[in-house]
DRENMAR-157314 format. One record per residue (C-alpha): residue in one letter; x, y, z. Coordinates in Angstrom, 2 decimals. Layout:
residues N
+--------+---------+---------+---------+
| residu |      xx |      yy |      zz |
+--------+---------+---------+---------+
|      A |       X |       Y |       Z |
...
+--------+---------+---------+---------+
This chain:
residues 389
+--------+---------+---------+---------+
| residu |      xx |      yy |      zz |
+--------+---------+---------+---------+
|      X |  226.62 |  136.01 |  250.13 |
|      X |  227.94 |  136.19 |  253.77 |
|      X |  230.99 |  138.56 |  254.02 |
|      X |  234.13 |  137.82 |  255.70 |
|      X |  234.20 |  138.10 |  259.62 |
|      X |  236.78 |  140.50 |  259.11 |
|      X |  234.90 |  143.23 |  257.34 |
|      X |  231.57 |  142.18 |  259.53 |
|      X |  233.38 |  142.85 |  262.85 |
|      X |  234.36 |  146.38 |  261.68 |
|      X |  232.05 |  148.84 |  263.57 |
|      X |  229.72 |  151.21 |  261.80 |
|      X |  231.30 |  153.61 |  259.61 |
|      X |  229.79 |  157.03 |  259.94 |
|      X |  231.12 |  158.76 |  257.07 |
|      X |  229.36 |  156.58 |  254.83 |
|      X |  226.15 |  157.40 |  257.08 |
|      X |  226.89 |  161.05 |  256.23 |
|      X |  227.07 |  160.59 |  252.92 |
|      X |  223.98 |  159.12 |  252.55 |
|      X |  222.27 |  162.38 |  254.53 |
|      X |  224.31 |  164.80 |  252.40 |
|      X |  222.99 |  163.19 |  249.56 |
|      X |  219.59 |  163.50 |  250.62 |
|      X |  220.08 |  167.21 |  251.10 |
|      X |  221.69 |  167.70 |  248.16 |
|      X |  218.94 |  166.08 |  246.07 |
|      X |  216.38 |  168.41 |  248.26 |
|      X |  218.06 |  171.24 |  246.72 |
|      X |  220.60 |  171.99 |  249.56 |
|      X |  223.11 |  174.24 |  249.11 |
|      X |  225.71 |  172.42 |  251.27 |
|      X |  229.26 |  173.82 |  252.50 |
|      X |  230.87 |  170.55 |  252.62 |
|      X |  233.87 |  170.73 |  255.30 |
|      X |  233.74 |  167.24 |  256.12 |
|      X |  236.53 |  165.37 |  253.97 |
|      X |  240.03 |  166.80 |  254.43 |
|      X |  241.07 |  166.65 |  250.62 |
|      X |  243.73 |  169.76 |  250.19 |
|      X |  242.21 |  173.46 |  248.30 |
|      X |  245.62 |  174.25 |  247.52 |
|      X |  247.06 |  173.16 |  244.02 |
|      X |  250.24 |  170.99 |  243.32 |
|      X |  252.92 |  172.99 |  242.38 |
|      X |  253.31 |  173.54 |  238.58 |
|      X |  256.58 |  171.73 |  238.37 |
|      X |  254.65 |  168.71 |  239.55 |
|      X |  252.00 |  169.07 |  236.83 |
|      X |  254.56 |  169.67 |  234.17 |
|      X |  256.87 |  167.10 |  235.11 |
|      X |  253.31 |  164.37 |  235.12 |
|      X |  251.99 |  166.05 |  231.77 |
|      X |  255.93 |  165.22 |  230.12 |
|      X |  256.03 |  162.07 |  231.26 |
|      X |  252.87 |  161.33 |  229.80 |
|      X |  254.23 |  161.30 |  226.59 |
|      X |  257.12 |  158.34 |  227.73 |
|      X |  255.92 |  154.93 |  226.66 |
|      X |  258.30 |  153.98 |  229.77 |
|      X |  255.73 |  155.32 |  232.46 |
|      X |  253.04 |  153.50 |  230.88 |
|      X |  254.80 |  149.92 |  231.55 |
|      X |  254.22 |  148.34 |  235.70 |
|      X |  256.22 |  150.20 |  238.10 |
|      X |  259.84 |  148.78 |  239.27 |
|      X |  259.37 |  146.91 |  242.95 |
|      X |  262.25 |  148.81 |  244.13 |
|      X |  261.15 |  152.25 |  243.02 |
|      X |  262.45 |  155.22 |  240.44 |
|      X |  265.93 |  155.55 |  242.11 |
|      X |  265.25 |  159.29 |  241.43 |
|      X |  262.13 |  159.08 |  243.30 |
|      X |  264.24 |  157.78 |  246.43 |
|      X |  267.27 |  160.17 |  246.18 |
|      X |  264.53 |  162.98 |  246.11 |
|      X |  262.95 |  161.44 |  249.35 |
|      X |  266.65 |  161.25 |  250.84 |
|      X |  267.50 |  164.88 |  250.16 |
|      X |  263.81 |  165.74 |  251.10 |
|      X |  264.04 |  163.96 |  254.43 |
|      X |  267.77 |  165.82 |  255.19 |
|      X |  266.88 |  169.19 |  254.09 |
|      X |  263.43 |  169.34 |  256.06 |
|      X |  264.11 |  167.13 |  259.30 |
|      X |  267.46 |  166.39 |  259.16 |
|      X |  267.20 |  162.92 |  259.07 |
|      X |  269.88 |  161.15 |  257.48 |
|      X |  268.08 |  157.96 |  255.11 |
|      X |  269.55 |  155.59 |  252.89 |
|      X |  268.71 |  153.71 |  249.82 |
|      X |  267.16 |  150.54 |  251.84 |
|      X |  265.40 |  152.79 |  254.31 |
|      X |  262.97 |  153.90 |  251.83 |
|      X |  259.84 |  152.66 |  250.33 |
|      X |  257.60 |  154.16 |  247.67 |
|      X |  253.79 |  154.12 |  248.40 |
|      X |  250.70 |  154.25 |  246.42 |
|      X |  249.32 |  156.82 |  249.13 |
|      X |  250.59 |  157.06 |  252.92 |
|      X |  247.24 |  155.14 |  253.95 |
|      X |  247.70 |  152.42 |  251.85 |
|      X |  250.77 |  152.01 |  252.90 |
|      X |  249.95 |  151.59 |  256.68 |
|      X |  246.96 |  149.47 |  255.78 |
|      X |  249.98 |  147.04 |  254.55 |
|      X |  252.36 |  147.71 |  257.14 |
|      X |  249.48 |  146.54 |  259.49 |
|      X |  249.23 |  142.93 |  257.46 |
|      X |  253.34 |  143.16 |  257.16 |
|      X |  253.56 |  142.54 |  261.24 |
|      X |  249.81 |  141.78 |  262.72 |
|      X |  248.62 |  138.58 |  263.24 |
|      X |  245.20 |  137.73 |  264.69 |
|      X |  245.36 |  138.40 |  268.17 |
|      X |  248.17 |  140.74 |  268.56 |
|      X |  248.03 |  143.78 |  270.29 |
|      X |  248.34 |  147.32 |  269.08 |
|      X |  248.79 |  150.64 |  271.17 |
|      X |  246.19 |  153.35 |  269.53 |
|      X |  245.67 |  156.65 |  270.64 |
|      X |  242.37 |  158.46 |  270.23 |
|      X |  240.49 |  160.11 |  268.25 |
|      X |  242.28 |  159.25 |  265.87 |
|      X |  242.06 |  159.00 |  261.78 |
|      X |  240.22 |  156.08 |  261.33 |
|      X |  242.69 |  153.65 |  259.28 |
|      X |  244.69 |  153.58 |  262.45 |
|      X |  241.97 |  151.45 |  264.46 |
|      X |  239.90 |  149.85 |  261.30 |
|      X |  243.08 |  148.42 |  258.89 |
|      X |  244.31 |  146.63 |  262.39 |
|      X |  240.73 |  144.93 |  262.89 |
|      X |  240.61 |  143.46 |  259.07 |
|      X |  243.89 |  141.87 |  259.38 |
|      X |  242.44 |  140.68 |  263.27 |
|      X |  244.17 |  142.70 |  265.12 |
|      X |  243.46 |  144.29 |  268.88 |
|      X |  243.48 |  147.44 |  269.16 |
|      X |  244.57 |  148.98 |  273.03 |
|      X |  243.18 |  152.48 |  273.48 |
|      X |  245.28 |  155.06 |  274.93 |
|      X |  243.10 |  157.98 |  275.21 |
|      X |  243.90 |  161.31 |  274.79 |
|      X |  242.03 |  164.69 |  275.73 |
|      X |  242.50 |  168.46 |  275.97 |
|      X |  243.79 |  168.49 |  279.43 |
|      X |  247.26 |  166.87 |  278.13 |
|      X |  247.40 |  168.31 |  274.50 |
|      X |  245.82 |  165.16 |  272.96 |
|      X |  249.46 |  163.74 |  274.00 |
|      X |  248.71 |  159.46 |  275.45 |
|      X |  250.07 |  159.17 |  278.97 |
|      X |  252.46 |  156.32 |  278.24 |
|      X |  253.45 |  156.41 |  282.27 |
|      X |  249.50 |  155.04 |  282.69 |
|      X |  249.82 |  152.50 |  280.32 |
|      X |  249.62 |  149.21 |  281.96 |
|      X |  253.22 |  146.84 |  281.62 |
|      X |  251.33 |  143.45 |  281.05 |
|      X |  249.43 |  145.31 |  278.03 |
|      X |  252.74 |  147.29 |  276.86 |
|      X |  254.52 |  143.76 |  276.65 |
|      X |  251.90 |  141.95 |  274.87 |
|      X |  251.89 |  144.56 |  272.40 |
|      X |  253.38 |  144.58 |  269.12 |
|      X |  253.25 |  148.20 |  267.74 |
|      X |  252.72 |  151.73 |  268.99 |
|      X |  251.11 |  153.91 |  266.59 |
|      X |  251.42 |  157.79 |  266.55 |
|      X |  250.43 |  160.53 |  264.25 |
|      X |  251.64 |  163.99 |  265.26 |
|      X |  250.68 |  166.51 |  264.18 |
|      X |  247.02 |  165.00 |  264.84 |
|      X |  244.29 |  164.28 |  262.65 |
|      X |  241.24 |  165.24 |  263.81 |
|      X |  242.88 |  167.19 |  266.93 |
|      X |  245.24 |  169.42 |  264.89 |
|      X |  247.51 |  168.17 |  268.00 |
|      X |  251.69 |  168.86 |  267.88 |
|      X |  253.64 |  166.62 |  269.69 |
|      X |  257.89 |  168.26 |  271.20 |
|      X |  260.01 |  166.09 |  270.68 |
|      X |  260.59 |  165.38 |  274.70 |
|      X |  257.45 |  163.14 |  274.25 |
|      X |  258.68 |  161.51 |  270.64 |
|      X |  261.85 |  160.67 |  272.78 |
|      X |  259.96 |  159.27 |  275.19 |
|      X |  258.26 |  156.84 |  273.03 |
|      X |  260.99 |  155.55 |  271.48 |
|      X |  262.44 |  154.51 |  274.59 |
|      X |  259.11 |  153.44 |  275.94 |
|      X |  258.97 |  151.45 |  272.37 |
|      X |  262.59 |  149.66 |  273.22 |
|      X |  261.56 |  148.77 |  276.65 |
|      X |  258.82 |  146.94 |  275.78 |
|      X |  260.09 |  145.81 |  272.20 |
|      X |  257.25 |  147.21 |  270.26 |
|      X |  257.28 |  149.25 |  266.70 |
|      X |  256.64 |  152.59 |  266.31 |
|      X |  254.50 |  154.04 |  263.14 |
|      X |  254.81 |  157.45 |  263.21 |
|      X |  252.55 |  158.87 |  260.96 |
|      X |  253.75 |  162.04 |  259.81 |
|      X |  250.97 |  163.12 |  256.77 |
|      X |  250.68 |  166.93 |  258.09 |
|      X |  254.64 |  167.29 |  258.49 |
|      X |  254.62 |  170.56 |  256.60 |
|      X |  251.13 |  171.87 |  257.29 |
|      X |  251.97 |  173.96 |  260.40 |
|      X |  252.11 |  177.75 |  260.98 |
|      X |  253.76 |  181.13 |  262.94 |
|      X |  256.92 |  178.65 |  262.41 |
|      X |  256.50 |  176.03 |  264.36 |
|      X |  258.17 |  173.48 |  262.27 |
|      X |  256.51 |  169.72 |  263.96 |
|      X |  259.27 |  166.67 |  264.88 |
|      X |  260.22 |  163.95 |  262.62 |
|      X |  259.82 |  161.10 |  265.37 |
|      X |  263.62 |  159.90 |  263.22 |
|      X |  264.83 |  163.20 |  264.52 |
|      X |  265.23 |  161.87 |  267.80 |
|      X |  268.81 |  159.54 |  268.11 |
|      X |  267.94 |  155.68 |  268.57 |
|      X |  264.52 |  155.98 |  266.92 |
|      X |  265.46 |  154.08 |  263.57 |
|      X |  266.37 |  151.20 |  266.02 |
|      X |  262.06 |  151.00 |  266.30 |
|      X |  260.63 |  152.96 |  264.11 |
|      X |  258.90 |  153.70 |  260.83 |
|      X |  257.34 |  156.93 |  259.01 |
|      X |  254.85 |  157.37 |  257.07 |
|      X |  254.52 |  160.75 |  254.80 |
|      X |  252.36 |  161.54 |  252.18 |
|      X |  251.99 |  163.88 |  249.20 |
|      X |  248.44 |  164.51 |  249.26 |
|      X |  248.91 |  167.20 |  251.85 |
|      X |  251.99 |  168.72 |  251.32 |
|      X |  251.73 |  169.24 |  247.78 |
|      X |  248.01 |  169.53 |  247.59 |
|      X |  248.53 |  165.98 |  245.72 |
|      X |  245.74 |  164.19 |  247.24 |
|      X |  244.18 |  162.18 |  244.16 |
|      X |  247.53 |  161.93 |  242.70 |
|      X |  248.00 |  158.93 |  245.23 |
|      X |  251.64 |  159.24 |  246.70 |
|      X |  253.81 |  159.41 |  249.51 |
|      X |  256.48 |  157.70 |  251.01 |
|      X |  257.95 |  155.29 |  254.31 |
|      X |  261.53 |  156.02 |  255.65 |
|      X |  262.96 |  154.45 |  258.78 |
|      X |  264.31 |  150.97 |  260.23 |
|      X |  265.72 |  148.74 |  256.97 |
|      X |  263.85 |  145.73 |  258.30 |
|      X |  260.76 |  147.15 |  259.02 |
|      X |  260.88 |  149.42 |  255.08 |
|      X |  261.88 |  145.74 |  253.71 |
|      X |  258.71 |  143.64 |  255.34 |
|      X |  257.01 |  146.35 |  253.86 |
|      X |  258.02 |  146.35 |  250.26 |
|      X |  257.54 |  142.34 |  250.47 |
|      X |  254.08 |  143.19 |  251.15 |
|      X |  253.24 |  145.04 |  248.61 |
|      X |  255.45 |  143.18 |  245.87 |
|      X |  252.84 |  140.54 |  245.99 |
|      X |  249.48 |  142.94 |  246.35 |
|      X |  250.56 |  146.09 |  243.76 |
|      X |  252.68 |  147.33 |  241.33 |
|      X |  253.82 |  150.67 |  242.90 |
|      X |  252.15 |  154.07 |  241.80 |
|      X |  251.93 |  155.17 |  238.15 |
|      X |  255.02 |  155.87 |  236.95 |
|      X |  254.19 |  159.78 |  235.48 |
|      X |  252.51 |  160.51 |  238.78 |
|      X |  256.35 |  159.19 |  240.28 |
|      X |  258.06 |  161.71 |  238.08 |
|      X |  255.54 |  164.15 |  239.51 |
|      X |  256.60 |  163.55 |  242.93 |
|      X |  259.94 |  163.86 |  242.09 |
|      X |  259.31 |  167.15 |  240.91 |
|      X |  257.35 |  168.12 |  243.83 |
|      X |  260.19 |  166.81 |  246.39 |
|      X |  262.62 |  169.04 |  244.75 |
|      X |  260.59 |  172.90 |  244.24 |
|      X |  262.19 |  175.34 |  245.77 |
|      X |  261.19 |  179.11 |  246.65 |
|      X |  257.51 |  180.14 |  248.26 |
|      X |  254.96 |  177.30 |  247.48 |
|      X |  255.12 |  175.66 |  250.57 |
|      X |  254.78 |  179.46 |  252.27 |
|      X |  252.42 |  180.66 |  250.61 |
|      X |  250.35 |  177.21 |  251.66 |
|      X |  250.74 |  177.63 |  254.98 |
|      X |  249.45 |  181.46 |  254.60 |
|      X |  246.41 |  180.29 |  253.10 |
|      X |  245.20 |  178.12 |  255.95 |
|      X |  246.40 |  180.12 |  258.67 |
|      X |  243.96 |  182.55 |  256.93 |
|      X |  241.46 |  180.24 |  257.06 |
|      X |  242.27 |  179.19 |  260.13 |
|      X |  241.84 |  182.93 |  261.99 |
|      X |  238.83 |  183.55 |  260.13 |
|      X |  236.90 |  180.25 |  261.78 |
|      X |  238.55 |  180.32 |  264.72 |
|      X |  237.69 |  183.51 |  265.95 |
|      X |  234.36 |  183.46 |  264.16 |
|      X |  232.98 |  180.34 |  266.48 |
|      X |  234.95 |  182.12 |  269.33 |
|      X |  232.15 |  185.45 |  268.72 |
|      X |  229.76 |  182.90 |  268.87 |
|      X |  230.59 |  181.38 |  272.40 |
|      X |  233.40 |  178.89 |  271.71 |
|      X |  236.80 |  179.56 |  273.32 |
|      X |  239.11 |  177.74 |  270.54 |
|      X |  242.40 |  177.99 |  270.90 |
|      X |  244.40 |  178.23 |  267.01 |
|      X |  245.88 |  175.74 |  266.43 |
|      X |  249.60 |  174.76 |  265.36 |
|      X |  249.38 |  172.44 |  262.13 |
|      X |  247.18 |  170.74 |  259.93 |
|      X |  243.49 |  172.44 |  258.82 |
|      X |  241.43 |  170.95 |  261.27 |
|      X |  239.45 |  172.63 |  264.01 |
|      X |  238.46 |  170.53 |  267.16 |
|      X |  235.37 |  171.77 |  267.75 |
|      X |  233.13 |  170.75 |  271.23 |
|      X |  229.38 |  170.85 |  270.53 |
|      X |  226.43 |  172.46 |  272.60 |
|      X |  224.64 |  171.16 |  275.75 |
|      X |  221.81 |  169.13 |  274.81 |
|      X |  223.26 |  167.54 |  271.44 |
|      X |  225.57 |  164.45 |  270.77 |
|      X |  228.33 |  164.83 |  268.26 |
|      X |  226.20 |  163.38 |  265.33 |
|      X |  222.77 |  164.99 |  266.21 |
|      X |  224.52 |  168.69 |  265.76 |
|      X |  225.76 |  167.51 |  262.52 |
|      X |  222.49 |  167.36 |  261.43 |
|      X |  220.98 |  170.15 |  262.99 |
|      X |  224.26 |  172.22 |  261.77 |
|      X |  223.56 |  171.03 |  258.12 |
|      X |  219.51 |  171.73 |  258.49 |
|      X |  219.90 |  174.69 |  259.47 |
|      X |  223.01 |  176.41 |  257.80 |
|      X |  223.78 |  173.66 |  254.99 |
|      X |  227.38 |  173.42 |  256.65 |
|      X |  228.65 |  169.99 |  256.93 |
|      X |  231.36 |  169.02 |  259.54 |
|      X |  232.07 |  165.58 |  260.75 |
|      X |  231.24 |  163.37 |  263.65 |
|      X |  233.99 |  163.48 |  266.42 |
|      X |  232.97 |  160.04 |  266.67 |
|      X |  234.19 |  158.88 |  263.40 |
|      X |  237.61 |  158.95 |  264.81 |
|      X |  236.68 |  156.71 |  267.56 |
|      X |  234.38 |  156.88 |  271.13 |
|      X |  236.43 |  159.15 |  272.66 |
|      X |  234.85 |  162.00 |  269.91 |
|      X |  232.53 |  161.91 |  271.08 |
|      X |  231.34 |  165.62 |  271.85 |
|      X |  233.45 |  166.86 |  268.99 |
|      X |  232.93 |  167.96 |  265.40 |
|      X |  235.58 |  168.78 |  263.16 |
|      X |  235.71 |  171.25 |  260.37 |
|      X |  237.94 |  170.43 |  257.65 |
|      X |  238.92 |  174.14 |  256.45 |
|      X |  239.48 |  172.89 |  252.70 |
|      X |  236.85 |  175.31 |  251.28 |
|      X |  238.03 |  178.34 |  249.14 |
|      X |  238.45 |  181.88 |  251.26 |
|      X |  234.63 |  183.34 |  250.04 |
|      X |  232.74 |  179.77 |  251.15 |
|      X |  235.43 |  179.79 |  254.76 |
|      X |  233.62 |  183.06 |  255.56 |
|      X |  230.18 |  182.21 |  254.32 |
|      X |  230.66 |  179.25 |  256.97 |
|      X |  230.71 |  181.90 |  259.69 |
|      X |  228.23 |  184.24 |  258.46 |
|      X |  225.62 |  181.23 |  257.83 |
|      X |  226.26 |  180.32 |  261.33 |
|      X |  225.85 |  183.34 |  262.38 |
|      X |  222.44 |  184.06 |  261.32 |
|      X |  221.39 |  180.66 |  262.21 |
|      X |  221.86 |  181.96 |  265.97 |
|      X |  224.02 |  178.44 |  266.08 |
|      X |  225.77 |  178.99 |  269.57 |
|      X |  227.96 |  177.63 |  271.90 |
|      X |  226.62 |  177.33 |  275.51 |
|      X |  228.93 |  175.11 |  277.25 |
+--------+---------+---------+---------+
């Protein structure tokens, strides 16, 4: 049975290679410390649970989900999107998603046909350059590093490829970086996005996972940029909602509308309890979103300066719960997963999972509990692991 060309010209995937090896220590009797997939440690809040267990019992949420989406569900996302960027949506500038990424995966097939170009920085989550390639799209790197805060240098970026291009794809703050973009440079790609009549997906998943107050830019925030753009926010992180599979688009009416006539002929919408859920999630008030910060700014400062005692020189950083982490001389990005994992039984991922510029890189998803954050140090520790670059 000969797969699609599609799916065969996708490039190896190497979380499912790390999978395999985790299993393999796992069924050796490993006792792993898996910071490898950046699912959430912090739990939805209990008005979102209540509201989902209620609804349960309403023979209504048990029917297919309404194309349009629970008009609740979209003022919440309106008053959401005011209150916490200041972004004024309306009713037709919203779509409901089963999940931010699947979402993009269909914005992708909404506006890419085979051959057209799309603007990518990297590293870079990995739907970003893979859901382009199955619907035969090419994806233009624009490669980031350290030296200018993971931010693309859209003044390099040749014209000829800018104007052949058909989107411009962003995700700030960055995951696997844990890069921030100000919102000079979002106002610069909106008018670098006009000049050379592209879209702009802004992906916008770690809006509210930031810390010592520095509140990241809704790309909308900046005047002009509905003219271009589209943003994608999710649930999962926020709200610690990640299997609850929910989030939301908000932006230009056209671009929300392709979109929706997507999906009206590939899904239903998400379940209609885990809706009422979100609703109740969009609307909590008081300390829940503090008090998540707290926690992985806690875990944050206890990694960060634990790998700093050990030779790196991390800097913290401003949002999400990622570290950026460059490996020792003498190993390649996957080669010190393994020896990390053989000799400590912590698990990090391969900077080059996020693309060839990774390379060099691990990241540490820091979704463990506090005891197991710390026991990632101290294992490291007495494994004499070491930075020496």
């Amino acid at each position: 049975m000969k797969q699609s060309e599609r799916l065969a010209k996708l490039p190896v995937y190497v979380f499912a290679l790390l999978d395999k090896l985790k299993a393999e220590a796992r069924a050796q009797g490993k006792d792993l410390i898996d910071l490898t997939i950046g699912s959430p440690s912090h739990l939805p809040p209990k008005e979102a649970i209540d509201a989902q267990t209620k609804a349960l019992k309403d023979p209504a949420c048990h029917k297919y989900s309404s194309f349009e989406g629970d008009p609740a569900f979209i003022a919440a996302v309106i008053d959401w999107c005011k209150n916490q960027y200041n972004i004024d949506i309306k009713k037709d500038e919203v779509v409901i998603l089963v999940g931010s990424k699947e979402g993009l995966a269909h914005f992708y097939l909404a506006y890419l046909n085979p051959g057209d170009t799309i603007l990518v920085p990297m590293p870079i989550y990995p739907s970003h350059f893979r859901a382009p390639l199955l619907v035969g799209g090419v994806t233009e790197i624009m490669p980031t590093d350290e030296k200018n805060n993971f931010l693309p240098d859209l003044d390099k970026i040749d014209t000829k490829v800018a104007d052949r291009a058909k989107i411009i794809t962003l995700t700030y703050p960055t995951n696997p970086t844990a890069a921030v973009a100000p919102k000079e440079f979002f106002a610069k790609a909106v008018q670098f996005a006009k000049k050379h009549d592209l879209i702009l997906i802004h992906d916008f998943a770690y809006a509210e996972l930031y810390f010592e107050g520095k509140k990241p830019v809704s790309c909308l925030s900046i005047p002009g940029a509905k003219d271009v753009c589209i943003e994608f926010h999710s649930l999962s992180k926020t709200f610690g909602m990640a299997g609850w599979r929910l989030g939301f688009a908000v932006g230009n009416a056209a671009l929300v509308g392709s979109l929706k006539s997507i999906k009206t002929n590939l899904d239903y919408g998400p379940f209609g309890a885990t809706v009422k859920a979100g609703i109740a999630a969009l609307k909590v008030k008081g300390s829940y979103l503090k008090k998540m910060r707290a926690g992985y700014q806690k875990k944050r400062d206890i990694v960060v300066e634990g790998l700093n005692c050990l030779g790196w020189k991390l800097k913290k950083p401003q949002a999400t719960f990622y570290l950026w982490v460059p490996v020792p001389k003498g190993f390649t990005s996957m080669s010190f997963v393994e020896h990390l994992m053989d000799k400590t039984g912590v698990v990090v991922s391969p900077g080059t999972g996020f693309g060839d510029s990774g390379e060099g890189f691990v990241r540490f998803a820091l979704v463990e509990s506090d005891e197991k954050i710390k026991e990632t140090v101290s294992r490291l520790k007495k494994a004499g692991i070491r930075y020496n670059g």
